[in-house]
C-alpha positions in Angstrom: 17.1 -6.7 34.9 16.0 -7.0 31.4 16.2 -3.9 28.9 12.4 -2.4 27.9 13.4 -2.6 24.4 15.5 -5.4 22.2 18.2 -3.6 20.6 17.1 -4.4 17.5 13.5 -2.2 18.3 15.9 1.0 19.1 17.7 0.6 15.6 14.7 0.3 14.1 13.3 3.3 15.8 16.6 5.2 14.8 16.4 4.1 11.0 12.9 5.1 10.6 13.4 8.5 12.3 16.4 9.5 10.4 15.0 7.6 7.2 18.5 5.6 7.2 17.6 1.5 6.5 20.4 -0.2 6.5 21.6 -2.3 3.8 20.6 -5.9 4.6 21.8 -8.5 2.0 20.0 -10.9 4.2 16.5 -9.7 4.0 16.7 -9.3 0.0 17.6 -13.0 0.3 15.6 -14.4 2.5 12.6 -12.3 0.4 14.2 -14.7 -2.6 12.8 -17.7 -1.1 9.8 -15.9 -0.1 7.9 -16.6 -3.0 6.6 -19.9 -5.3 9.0 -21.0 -7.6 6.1 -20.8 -10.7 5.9 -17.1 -9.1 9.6 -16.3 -9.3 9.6 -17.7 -12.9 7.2 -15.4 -13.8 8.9 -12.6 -13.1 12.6 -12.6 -15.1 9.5 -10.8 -13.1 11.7 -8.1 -12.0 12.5 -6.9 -15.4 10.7 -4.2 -16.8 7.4 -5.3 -17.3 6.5 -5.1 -21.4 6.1 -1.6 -21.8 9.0 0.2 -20.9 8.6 2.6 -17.7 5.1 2.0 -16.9 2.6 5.6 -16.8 1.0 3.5 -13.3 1.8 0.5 -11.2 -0.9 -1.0 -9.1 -0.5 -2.7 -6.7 -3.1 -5.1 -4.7 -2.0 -7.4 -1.9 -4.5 -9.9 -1.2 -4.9 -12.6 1.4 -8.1 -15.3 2.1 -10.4 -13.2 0.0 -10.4 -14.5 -4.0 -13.7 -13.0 -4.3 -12.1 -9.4 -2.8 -9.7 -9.8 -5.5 -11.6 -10.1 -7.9 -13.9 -7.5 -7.6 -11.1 -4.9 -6.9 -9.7 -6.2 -10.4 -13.0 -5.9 -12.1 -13.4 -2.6 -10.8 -10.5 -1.2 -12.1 -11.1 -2.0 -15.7 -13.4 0.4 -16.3 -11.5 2.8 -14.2 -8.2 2.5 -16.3 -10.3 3.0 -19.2 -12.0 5.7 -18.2 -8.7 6.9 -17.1 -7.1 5.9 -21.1 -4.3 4.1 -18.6 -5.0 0.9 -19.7 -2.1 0.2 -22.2 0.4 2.3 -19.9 -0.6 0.3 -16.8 1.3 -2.7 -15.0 -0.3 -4.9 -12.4 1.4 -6.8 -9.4 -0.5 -9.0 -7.0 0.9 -9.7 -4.2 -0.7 -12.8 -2.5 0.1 -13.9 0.8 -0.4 -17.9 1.7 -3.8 -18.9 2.3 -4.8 -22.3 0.5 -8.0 -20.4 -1.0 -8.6 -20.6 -4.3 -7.9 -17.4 -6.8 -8.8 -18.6 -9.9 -11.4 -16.1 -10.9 -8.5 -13.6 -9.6 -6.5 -14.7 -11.7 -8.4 -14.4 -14.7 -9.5 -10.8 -13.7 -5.6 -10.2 -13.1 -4.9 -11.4 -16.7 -7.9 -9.4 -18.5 -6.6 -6.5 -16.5 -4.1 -4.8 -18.6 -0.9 -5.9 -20.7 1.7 -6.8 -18.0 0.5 -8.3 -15.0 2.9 -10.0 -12.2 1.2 -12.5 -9.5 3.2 -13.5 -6.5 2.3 -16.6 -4.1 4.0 -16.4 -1.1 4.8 -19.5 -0.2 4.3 -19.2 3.6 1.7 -16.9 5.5 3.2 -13.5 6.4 0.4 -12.2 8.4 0.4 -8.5 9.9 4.2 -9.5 11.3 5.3 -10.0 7.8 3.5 -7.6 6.0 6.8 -5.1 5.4 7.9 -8.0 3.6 5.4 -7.7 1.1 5.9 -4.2 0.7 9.6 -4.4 0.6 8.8 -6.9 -2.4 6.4 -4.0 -4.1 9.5 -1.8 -3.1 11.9 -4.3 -5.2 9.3 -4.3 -8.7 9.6 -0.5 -8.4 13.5 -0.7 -8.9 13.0 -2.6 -11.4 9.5 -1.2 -13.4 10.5 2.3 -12.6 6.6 3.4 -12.7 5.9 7.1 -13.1 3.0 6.7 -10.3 1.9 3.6 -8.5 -1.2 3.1 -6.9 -1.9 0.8 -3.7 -5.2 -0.9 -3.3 -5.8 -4.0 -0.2 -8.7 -6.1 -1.6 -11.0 -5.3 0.8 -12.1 -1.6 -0.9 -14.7 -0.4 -3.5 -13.6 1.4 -5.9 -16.5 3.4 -8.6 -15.4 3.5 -12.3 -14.7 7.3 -12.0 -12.2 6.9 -9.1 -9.1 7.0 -10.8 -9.8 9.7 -12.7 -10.9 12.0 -9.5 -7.8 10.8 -8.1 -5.6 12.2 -10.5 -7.5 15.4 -10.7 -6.3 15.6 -7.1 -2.9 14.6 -8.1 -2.7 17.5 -10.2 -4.4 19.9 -8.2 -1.6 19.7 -5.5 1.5 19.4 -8.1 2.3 23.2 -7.2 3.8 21.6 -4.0 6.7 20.0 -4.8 7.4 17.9 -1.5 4.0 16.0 -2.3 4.8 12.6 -2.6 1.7 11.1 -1.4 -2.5 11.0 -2.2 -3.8 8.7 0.1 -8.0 8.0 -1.1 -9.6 6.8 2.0 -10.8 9.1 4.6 -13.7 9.4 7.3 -15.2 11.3 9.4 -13.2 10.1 12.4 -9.9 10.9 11.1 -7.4 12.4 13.5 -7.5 15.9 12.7 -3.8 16.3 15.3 -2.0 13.5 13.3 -2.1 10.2 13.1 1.7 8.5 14.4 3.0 12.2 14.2 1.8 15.3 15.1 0.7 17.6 12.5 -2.4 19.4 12.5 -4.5 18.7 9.3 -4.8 21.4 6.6 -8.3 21.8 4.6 -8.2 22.4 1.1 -11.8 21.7 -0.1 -11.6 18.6 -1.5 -8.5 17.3 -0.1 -6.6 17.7 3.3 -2.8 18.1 4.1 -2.0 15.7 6.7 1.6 14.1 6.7 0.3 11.0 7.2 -1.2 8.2 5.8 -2.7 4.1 5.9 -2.4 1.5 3.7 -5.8 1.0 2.3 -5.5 2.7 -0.9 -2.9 5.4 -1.7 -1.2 6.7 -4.7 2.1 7.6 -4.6 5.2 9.1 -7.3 8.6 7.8 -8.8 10.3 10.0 -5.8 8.4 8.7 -3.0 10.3 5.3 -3.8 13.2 7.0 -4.2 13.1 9.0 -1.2 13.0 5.7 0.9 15.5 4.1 -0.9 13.1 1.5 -2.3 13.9 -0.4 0.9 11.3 -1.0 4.2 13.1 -1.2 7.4 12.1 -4.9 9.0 10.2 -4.8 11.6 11.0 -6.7 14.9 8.8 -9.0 16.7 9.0 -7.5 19.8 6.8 -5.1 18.7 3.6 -7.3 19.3 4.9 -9.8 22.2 4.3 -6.5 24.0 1.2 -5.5 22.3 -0.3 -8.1 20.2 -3.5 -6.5 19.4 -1.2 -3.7 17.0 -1.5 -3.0 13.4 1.5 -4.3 10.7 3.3 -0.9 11.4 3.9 -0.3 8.0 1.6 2.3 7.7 3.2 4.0 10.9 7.1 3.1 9.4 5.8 5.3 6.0 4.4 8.1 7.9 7.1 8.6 10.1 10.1 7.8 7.8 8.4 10.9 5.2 7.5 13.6 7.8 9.5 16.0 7.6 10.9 14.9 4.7 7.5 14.8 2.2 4.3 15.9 2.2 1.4 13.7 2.4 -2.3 14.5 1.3 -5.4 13.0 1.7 -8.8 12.7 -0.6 -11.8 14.4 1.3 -14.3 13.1 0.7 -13.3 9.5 0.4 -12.3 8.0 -3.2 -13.0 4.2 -2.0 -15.0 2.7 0.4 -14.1 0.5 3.1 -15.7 -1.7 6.1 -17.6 -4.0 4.8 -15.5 -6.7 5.3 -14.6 -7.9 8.6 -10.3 -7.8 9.0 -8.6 -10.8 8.1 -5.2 -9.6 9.6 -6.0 -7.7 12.5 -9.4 -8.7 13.7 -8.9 -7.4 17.2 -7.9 -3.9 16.4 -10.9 -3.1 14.0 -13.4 -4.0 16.7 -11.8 -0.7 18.5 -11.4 0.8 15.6 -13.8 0.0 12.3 -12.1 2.2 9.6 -15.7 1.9 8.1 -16.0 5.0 5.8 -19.1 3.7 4.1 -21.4 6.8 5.9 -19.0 9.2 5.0 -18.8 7.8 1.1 -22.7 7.7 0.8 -23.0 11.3 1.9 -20.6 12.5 -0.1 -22.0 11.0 -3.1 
């Protein structure tokens, strides 16, 4: 008789209900090694970054698209500056193993804004490692103490107004003090019940209270680290010898870890565009699923 979950699955499905990760000395050091030596030398790297606590963090994980990158990086110059962030912003890229070359990335990264941080990992993650990268963004938090951080993958579109309609909506829902969360895609499909917890969504012209959110681009505050303890809960592998075709589950961990706890709100319509690109870490799930918001973006421009 074998049990239908590994005992590690049911601790992880206790810490992320009762928001309680344990303190793992073994994860922070096998993260350590996680990462290229020339990477780790970079960041005496989990210092503060240049500028004292930074006004915004972004954050862009990348992996097998250079050109993606890029373009996300080139995109956000004009939209820091339109912002007036970009002497108050810092920059990590976190890159997972690929063997593609990032050299225009790079450069982008660099022209960005004063302080930038670029990770190599030096083995592929994938969608089973991906909490590692964010516990890693989790880490350069700690340390950077950013008064709002912003999350981009590098397959989105950003338009050089974005930022600044993002943080119109980050002010417009300040009166609610449990928001911790803006996340800026949305489409037409959407769950309106909830997605990974049930919660019907709240209309608020131009942006929604749902409790829940996905990774492609969100922007979060100071407390929304420290509400989570800077720390992800790992994720056991378990969860996809069952079901290989899932997602990461970090977006699911996040959601379910706040509600209850946070409030999470959502641009509408979408801030970025998304689904052009074909998924690079689940491929399977997006044919069910496209998370293609480019209709919905067009028509609301």
């Amino acid at each position: 008789m074998s049990l239908a979950f590994h005992p590690v699955e049911l601790l992880h499905w206790w810490e992320t209900r009762n928001n309680r990760p344990r303190l793992r000395g073994e994860v922070d050091t096998e993260l350590a090694g996680a990462w290229s030596a020339e990477a780790c030398r970079g960041a005496a790297a989990l210092g503060q970054p240049g500028l004292g606590e930074p006004e915004l963090m972004i954050v862009l994980t990348t992996y097998a698209r250079p050109g993606g990158a890029a373009r996300v990086l080139e995109r956000l110059r004009p939209a820091l500056a339109a912002a007036q962030l970009r002497e108050r912003s810092a920059l990590l890229v976190l890159h997972d193993a690929c063997g593609r070359d990032y050299g225009a990335a790079r450069q982008a990264a660099a022209r960005l804004c004063p302080s930038s941080l670029w990770l190599d990992a030096r083995q592929h993650f994938g969608k089973r490692g991906f909490w590692k990268m964010h516990q890693t963004a989790f880490s350069v938090a700690a340390a950077w103490r950013p008064r709002l951080a912003l999350y981009l993958q590098d397959d989105v579109d950003l338009e050089p107004d974005f930022l600044l309609r993002a943080l119109e909506l980050w002010h417009a829902t300040a009166a609610d003090l449990l928001r911790r969360v803006l996340y800026l895609f949305s489409s037409s499909d959407d769950e309106a019940g909830g997605r990974w917890v049930n919660f019907e969504r709240r209309d608020h012209g131009s942006y929604r209270l749902t409790n829940w959110f996905d990774l492609q681009a969100f922007l979060v505050d100071q407390a929304f680290f420290e509400l989570l303890g800077h720390r992800m809960i790992p994720i056991h592998p378990n969860r996809w010898q069952r079901q290989p075709r899932v997602s990461s589950g970090v977006g699911r961990q996040l959601t379910r870890r706040l509600f209850g706890r946070a409030h999470a709100y959502q641009a509408w319509p979408p801030l970025v565009v998304h689904g052009a690109a074909p998924s690079t870490m689940n491929p399977e799930a997006r044919e069910q699923r496209t998370l293609d918001n480019r209709a919905d973006y067009c028509r609301a421009s």
